[in-house]
PAZAPA-4460 file (N, C-alpha, C; in steps of 0.05 Angstrom, whole numbers, plus 32768, in hexadecimal, padded with zeros to 4 digits):
% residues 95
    n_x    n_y    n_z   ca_x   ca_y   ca_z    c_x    c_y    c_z   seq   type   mol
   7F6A   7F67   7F6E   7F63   7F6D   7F89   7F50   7F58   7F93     1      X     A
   7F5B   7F57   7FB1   7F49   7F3E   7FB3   7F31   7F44   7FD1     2      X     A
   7F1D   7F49   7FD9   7F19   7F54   7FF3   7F01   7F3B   8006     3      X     A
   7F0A   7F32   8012   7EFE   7F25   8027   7F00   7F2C   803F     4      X     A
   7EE2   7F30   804B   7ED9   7F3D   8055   7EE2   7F5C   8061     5      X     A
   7EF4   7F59   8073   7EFF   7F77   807E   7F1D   7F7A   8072     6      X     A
   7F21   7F60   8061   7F42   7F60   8059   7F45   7F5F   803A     7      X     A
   7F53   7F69   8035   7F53   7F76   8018   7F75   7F70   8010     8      X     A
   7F7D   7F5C   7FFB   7F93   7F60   7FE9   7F91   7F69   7FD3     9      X     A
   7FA5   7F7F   7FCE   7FAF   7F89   7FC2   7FC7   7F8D   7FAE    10      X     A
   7FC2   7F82   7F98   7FE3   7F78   7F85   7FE9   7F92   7F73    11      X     A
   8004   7FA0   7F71   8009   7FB6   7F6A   8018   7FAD   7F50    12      X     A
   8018   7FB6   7F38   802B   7FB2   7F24   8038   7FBD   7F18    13      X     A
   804C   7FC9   7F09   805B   7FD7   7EFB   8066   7FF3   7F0B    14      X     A
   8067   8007   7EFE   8072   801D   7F0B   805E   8028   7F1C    15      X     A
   8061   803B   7F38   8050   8049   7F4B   8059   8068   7F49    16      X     A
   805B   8077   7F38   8061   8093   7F36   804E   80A4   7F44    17      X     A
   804D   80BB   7F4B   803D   80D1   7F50   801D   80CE   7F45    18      X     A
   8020   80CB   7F26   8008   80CF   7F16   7FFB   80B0   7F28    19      X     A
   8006   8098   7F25   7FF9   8082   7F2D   7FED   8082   7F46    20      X     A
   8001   808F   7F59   7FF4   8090   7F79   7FE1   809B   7F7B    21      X     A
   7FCE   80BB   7F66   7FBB   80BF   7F79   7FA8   80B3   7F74    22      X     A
   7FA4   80A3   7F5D   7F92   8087   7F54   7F95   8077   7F71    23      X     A
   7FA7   8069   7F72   7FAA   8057   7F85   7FAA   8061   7F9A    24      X     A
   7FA5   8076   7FA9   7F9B   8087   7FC0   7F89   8084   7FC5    25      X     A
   7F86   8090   7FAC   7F51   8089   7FAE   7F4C   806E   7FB1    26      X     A
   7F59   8054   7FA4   7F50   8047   7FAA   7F56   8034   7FC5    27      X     A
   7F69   8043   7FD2   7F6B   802B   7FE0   7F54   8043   7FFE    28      X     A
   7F51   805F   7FF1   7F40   806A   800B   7F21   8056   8002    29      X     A
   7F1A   8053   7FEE   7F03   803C   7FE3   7F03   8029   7FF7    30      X     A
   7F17   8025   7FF6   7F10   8002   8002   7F0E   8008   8021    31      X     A
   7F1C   801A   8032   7F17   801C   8047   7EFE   8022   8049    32      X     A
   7EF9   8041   803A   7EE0   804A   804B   7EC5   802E   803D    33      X     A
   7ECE   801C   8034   7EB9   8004   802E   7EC4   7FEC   803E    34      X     A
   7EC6   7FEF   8058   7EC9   7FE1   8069   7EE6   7FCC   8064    35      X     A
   7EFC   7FD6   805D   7F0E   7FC2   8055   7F20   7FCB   8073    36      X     A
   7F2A   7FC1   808C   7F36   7FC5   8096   7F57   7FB8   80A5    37      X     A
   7F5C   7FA7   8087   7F6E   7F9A   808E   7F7E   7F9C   806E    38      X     A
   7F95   7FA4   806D   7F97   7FA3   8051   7FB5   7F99   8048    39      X     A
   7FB7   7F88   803A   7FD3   7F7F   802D   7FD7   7F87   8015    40      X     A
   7FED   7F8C   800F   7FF0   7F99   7FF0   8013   7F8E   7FED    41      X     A
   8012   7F7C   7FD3   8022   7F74   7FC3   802C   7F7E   7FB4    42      X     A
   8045   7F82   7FB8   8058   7F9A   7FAC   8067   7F88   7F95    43      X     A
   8070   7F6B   7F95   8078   7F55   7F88   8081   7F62   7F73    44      X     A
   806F   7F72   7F60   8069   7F6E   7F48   8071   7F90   7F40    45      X     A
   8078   7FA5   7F53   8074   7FBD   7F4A   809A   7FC1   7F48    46      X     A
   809C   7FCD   7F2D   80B7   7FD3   7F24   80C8   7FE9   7F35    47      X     A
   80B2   8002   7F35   80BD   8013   7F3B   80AE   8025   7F56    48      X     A
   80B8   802E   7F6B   80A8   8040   7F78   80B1   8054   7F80    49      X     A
   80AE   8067   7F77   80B7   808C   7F7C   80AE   808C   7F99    50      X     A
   80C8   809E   7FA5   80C1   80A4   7FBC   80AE   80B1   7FC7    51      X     A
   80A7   80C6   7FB0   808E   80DA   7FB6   8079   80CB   7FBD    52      X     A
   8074   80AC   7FAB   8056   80A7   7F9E   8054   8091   7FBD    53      X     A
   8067   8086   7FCE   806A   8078   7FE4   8056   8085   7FF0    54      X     A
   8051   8096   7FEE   8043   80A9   8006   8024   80A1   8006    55      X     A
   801A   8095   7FF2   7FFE   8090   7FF3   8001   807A   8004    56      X     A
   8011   8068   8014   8008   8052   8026   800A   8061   803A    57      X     A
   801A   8079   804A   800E   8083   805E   7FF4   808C   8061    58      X     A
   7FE8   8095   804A   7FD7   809A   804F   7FB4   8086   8052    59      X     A
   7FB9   8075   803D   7FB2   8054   8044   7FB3   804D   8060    60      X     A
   7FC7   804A   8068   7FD1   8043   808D   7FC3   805A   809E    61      X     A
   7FC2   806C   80A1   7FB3   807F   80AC   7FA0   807C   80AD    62      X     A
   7F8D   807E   8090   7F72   807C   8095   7F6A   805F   80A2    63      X     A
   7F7A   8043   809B   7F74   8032   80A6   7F7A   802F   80CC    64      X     A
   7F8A   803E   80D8   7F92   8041   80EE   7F6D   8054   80FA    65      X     A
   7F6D   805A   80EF   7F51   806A   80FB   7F3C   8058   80FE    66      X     A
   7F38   803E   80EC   7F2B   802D   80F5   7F37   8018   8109    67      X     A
   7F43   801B   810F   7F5A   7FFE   811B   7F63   7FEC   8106    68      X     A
   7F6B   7FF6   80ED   7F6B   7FD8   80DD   7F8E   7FDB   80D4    69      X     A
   7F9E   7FD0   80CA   7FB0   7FCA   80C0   7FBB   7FCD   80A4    70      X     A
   7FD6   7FD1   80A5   7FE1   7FCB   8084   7FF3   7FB5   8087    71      X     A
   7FFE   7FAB   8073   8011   7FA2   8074   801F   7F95   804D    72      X     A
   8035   7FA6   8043   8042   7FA6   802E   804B   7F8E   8022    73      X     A
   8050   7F80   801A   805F   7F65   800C   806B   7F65   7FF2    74      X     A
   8085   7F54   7FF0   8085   7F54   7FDC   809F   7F6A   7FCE    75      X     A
   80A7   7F7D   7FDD   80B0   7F92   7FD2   80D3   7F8E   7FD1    76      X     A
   80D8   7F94   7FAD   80EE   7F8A   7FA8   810C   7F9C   7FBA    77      X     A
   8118   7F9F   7FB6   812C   7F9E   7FCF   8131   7FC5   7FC4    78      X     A
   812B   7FCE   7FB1   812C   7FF0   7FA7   810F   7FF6   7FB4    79      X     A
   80FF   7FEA   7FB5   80E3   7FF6   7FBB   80E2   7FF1   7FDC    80      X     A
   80EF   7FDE   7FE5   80F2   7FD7   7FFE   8105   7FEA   8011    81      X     A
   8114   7FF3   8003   8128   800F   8011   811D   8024   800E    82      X     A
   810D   802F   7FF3   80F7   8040   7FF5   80E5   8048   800B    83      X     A
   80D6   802A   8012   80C0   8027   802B   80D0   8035   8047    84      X     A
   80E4   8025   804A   80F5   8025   805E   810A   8042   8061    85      X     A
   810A   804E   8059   8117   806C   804D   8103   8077   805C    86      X     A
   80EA   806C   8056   80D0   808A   8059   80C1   8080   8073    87      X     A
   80CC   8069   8077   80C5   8065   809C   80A7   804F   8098    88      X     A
   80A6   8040   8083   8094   8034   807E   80A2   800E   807D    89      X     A
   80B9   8009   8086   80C5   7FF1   8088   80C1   7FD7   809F    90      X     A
   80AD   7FE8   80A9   80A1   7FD8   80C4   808D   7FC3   80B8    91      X     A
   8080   7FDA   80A7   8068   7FC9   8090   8072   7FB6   8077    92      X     A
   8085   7FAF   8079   808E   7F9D   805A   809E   7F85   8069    93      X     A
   8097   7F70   8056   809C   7F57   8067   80BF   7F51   805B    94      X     A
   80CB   7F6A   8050   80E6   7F66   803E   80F8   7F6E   8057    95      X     A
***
């Protein structure tokens, strides 16, 4: 993770299941409520993403919409990218 100043990258790796998301829930509410209001997250690298566990970037995007700040996904291989886009989250991925 990388965070300068209000903008924060984020590199995801291996599988994103249920058990992984609510880890990565908490942390990405961390970084907001610690002033991160711009946030990219690199999907490059992540194998697998359950549809259920997708659901922690709405909620990421939400809380960041309350500050005015942004998401935006990268990276996401073309199964994780129909995933995003399935769940109405394809606006945000640069695939």
């Amino acid at each position: 993770m990388l965070v300068t100043g209000g903008l924060a990258r984020v590199a995801l790796r291996g599988e994103i299941t249920g058990r992984e998301a609510d880890e990565l829930a908490a942390q990405l509410r961390r970084l907001v409520q610690n002033g991160c209001r711009h946030l990219v997250i690199d999907l490059s690298e992540v194998t697998y993403l359950a549809r259920e566990s997708a659901g922690v970037f709405f909620g990421a995007l939400r809380a960041l919409k309350e500050v005015e700040g942004s998401m935006a996904l990268q990276g996401a291989c073309p199964r994780s990218a129909a995933t995003l886009r399935c769940l109405g989250l394809g606006r945000l991925t640069d695939v």
